[in-house]
SELUM-323817 format. One record per residue (C-alpha): y, x, z; residue in three letters. Coordinates in steps of 0.05 Angstrom, whole numbers, plus 5000, padded with zeros to 4 digits. Example, Ala and Ser with C-alpha at 12.3 -4.5 7.8 and 13.67 -1.06 7.14 Angstrom:
<atoms>
   yy   xx   zz code
 4910 5246 5156  ala
 4979 5273 5143  ser
</atoms>
This chain:
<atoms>
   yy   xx   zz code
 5000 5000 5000  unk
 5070 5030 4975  unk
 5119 4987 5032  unk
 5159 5048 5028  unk
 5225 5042 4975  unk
 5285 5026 5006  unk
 5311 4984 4960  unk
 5259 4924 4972  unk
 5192 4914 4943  unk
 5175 4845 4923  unk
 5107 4826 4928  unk
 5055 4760 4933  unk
 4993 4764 4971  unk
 4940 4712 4974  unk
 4906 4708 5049  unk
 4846 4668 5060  unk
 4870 4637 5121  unk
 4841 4586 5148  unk
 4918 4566 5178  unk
 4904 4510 5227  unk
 4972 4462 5219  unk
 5007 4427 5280  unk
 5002 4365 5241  unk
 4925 4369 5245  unk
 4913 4403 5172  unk
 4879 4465 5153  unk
 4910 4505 5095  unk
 4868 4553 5051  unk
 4884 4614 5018  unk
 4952 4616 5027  unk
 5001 4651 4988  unk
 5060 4688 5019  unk
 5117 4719 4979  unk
 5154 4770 5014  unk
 5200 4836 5004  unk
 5199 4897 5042  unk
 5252 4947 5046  unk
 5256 5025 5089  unk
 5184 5044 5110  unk
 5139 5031 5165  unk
 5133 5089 5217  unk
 5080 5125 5244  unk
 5059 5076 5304  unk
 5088 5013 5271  unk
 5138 5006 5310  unk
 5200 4991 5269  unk
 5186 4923 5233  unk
 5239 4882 5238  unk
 5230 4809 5199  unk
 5280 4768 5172  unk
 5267 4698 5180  unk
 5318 4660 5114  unk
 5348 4586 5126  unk
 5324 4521 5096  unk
 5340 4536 5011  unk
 5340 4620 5029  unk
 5281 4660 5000  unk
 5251 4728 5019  unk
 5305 4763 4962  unk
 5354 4778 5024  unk
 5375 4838 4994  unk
 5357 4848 4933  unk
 5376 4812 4856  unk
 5355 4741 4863  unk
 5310 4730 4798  unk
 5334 4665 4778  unk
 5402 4668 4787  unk
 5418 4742 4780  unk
 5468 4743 4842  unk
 5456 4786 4902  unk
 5413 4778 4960  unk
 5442 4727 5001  unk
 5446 4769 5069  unk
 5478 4840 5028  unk
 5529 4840 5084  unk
 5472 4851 5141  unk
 5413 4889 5102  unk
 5430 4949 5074  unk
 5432 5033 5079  unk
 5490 5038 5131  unk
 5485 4968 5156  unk
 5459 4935 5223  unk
 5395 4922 5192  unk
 5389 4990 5156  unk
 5320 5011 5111  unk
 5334 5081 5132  unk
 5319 5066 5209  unk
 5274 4998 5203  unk
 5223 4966 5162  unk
 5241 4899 5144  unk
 5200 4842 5109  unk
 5230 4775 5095  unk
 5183 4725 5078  unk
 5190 4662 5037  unk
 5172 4600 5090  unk
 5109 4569 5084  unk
 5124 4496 5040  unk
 5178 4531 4998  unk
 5181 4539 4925  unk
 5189 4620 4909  unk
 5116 4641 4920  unk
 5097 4621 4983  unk
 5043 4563 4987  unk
 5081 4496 4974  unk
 5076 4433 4940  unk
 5083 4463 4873  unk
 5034 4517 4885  unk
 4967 4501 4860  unk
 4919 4454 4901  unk
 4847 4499 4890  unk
 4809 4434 4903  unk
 4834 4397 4849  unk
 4866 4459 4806  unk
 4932 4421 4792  unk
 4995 4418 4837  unk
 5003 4390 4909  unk
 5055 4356 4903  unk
 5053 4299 4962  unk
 4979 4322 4977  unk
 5009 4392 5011  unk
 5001 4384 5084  unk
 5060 4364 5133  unk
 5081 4440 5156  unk
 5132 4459 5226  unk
 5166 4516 5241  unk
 5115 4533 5279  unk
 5065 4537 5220  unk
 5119 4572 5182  unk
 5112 4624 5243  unk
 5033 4635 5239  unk
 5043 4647 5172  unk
 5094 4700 5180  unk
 5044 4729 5229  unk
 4983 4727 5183  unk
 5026 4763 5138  unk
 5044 4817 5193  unk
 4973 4826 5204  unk
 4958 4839 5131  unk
 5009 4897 5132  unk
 4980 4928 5192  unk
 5042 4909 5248  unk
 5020 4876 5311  unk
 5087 4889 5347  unk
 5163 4866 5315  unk
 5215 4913 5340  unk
 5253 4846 5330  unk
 5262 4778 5292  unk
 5333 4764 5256  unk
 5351 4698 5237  unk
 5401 4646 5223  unk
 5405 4561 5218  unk
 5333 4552 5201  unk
 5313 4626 5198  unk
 5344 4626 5283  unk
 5292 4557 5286  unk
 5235 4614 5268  unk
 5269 4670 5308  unk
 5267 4627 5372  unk
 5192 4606 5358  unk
 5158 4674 5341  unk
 5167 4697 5416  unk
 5156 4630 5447  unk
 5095 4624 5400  unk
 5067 4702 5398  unk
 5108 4730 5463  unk
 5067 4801 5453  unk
 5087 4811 5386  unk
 5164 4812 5392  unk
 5209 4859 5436  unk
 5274 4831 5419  unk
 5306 4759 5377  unk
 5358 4743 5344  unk
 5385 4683 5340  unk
 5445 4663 5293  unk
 5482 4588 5289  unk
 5417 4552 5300  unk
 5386 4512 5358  unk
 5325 4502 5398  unk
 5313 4418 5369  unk
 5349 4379 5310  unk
 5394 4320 5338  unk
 5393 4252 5320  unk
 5454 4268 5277  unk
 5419 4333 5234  unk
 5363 4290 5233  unk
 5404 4227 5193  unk
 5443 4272 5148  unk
 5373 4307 5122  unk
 5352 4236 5117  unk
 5403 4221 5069  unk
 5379 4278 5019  unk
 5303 4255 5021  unk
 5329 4179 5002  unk
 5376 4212 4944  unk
 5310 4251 4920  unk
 5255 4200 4936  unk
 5305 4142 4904  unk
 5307 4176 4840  unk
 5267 4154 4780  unk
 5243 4220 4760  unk
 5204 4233 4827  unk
 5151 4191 4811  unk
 5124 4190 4890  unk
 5128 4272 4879  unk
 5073 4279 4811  unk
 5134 4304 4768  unk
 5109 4373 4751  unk
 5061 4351 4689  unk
 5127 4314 4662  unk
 5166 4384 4665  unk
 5222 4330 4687  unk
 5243 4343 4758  unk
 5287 4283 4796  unk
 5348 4342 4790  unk
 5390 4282 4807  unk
 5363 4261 4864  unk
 5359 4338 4887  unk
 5431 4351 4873  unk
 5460 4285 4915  unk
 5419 4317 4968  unk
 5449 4397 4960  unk
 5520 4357 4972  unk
 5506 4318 5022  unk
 5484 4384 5056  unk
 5534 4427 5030  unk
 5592 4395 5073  unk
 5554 4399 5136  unk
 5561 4474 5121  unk
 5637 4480 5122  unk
 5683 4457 5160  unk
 5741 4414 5154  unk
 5792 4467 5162  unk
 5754 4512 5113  unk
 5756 4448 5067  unk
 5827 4438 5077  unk
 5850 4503 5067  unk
 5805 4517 4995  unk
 5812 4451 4978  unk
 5858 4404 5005  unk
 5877 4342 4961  unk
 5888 4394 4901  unk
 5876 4366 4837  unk
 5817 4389 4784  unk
 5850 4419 4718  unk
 5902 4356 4716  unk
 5962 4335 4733  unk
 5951 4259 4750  unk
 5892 4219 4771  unk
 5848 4185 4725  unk
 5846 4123 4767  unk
 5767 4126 4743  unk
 5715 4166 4773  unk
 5710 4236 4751  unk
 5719 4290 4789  unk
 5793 4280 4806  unk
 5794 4335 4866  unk
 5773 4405 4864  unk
 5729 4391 4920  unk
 5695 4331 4880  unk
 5673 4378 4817  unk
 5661 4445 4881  unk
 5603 4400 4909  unk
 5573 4369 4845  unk
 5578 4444 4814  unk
 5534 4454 4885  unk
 5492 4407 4878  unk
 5479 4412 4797  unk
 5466 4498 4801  unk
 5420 4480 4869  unk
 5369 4452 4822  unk
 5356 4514 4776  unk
 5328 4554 4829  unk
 5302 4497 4873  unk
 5238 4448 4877  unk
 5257 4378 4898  unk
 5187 4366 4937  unk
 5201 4428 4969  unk
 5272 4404 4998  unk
 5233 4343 5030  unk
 5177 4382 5059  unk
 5220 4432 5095  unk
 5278 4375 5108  unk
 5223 4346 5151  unk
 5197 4409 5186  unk
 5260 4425 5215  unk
 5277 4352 5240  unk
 5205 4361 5279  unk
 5226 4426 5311  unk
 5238 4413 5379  unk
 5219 4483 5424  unk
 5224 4443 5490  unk
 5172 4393 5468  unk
 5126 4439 5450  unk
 5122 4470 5519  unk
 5120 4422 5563  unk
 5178 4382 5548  unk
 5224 4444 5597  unk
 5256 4498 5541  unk
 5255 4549 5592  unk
 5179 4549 5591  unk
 5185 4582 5520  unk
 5215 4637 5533  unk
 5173 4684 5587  unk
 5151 4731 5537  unk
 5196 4791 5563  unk
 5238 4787 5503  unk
 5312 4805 5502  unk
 5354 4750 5457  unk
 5423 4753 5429  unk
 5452 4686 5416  unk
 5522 4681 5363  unk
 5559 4618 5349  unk
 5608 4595 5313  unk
 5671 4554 5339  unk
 5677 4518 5275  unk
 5604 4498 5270  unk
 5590 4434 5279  unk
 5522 4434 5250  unk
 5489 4471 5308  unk
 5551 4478 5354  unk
 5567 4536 5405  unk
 5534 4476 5456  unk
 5475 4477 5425  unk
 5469 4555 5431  unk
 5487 4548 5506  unk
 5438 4509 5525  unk
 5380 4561 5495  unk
 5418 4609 5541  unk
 5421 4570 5607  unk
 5341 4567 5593  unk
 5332 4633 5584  unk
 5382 4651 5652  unk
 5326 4599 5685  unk
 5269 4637 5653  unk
 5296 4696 5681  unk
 5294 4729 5607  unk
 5345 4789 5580  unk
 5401 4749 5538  unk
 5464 4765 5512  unk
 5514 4710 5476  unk
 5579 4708 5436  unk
 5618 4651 5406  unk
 5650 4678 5347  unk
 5713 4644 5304  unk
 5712 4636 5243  unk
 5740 4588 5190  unk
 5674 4575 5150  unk
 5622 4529 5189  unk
 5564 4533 5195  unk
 5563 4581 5126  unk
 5587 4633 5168  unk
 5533 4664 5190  unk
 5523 4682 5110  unk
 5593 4703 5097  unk
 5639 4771 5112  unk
 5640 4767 5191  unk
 5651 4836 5212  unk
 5647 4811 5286  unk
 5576 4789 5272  unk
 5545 4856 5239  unk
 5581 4892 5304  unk
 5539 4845 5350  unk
 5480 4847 5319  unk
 5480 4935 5305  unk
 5495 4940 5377  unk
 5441 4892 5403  unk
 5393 4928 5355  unk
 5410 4995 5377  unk
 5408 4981 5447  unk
 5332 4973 5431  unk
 5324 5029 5407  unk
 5354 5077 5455  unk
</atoms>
């Protein structure tokens, strides 16, 4: 195995599992996608994974292949950077259910040699988790120097230690929380209608047609594109600015810039995304809830030994700074190490994927204070 270029290797591998499911299923082989970058040191001891958000992939650094732009966390992976190739060996893997490799409901069902589609099982977090760690077991690392992760990659990063506490010295834990409200749940609800309501869906047997419900899928990308910004961020790019005229139309085109920003969203989300995908992972994240799964008390999670370091935003109102507190308070109750910043910044929830220079400061000095 050649895990050694520091400029990301991206690779598939097919593991014969069986993966037992928390929703009762067993899934067999699966396939997980996943790029390394830096190389893996003598005792193993330098893996750091990346855990990506709900339409992310495993190309965090590196040229994405459909759309030819940059890896979508360049300002935190790189030679000189917090999470640096030339000190740690990083994998990102693409989530179990997703659409770039890793076993979904487009991949291939072996039993009856044609897509999933609605067949694929119901998948968690949680399953998204053993998955990662069948994948760290194929490349030989039983221990993560740490997990790094943000929105629905910080869902992972607060499961790997609650669900494999021997396997991970340190988490981190960007603009996420530790169980979707009733509010995160409504708004993803609101993208599986837009999807599931159009025509082209057809209950989720679309692939033969080669005619995905792209409509559907793009309502869905704008719905969940504004709960990304925020409404200062909105103001100030926006505003009530006209699109490329002078008057309305008193019809309904795009009369605002912000009108054609999110159907230009939504339309360029669907050449790089599968729709039965969205709904599949929608739904895994509205089921995370850390607390129930030990107990119904979140403290209960977290006795591993792992340190944590929390980061908010103050204009997130996605997963706001109060949802980050209250993973800390259980941690102070479970006696674990934990360190936490609320950051500002004008961009939402988005900011966790945007210049922060705050952020990369916190997350290099949490990571080097590991490895002291």
């Amino acid at each position: 195995m050649s895990e050694d270029s520091r400029f990301g290797l991206a690779r598939t591998v097919r593991l014969p599992g069986p993966l037992k499911l928390d929703g009762g299923g067993v899934l067999a082989p699966v396939d997980i996608a996943y790029e390394t970058y830096g190389a893996l040191n003598a005792d193993a001891s330098n893996a750091i994974l990346i855990c990506h958000a709900l339409t992310g992939d495993q190309h965090v650094a590196s040229v994405h292949p459909v759309t030819g732009k940059p890896g979508w966390w360049v300002r935190m992976v790189g030679p000189g950077k917090p999470i640096d190739p030339e000190r740690h060996f990083i994998v990102c893997a693409n989530v179990l259910g997703s659409c770039m490799g890793s076993s979904g409901p487009a991949s291939t069902d072996p039993k009856q040699g044609a897509p999933y589609a609605m067949r694929f099982p119901i998948v968690t977090i949680r399953d998204m988790v053993r998955a990662q760690a069948l994948l760290l077991d194929h490349l030989g690392i039983r221990r993560l120097r740490a997990v790094v992760g943000g929105s629905m990659g910080g869902m992972q990063a607060l499961s790997w230690p609650a669900t494999f506490p021997e396997r991970v010295e340190a988490a981190v834990v960007i603009a996420s929380t530790a169980r979707h409200s009733a509010q995160n749940i409504a708004f993803h609800e609101v993208g599986r209608q837009a999807i599931m309501a159009d025509p082209k869906w057809r209950s989720g047997a679309y692939y033969d047609a080669g005619d995905p419900p792209t409509a559907g899928l793009a309502v869905a990308r704008m719905a969940a594109h504004i709960t990304y910004l925020s409404e200062a961020g909105l103001t100030e790019k926006f505003g009530r600015r006209l699109q490329k005229r002078t008057a309305k139309s008193f019809g309904f085109d795009a009369d605002f810039q912000v009108e054609s920003y999110l159907r230009h969203q939504g339309l360029s989300f669907t050449d790089r995304f599968d729709a039965n995908s969205y709904l599949y992972i929608t739904r895994a994240m509205d089921y995370f809830d850390l607390a129930e799964e030990h107990g119904g008390h979140l403290a209960n999670a977290f006795k591993g030994g792992a340190r944590f370091c929390l980061i908010s935003f103050d204009t997130d109102w996605l997963y706001p700074t109060a949802e980050s507190r209250a993973i800390v308070h259980a941690l102070n109750a479970a006696g674990a190490r934990a360190s936490f910043v609320e950051l500002s910044s004008p961009f939402g929830h988005d900011a966790f994927l945007l210049d922060v220079p705050e952020m990369n400061r916190v997350v290099d000095g949490f990571l080097r204070a590991g490895e002291r």
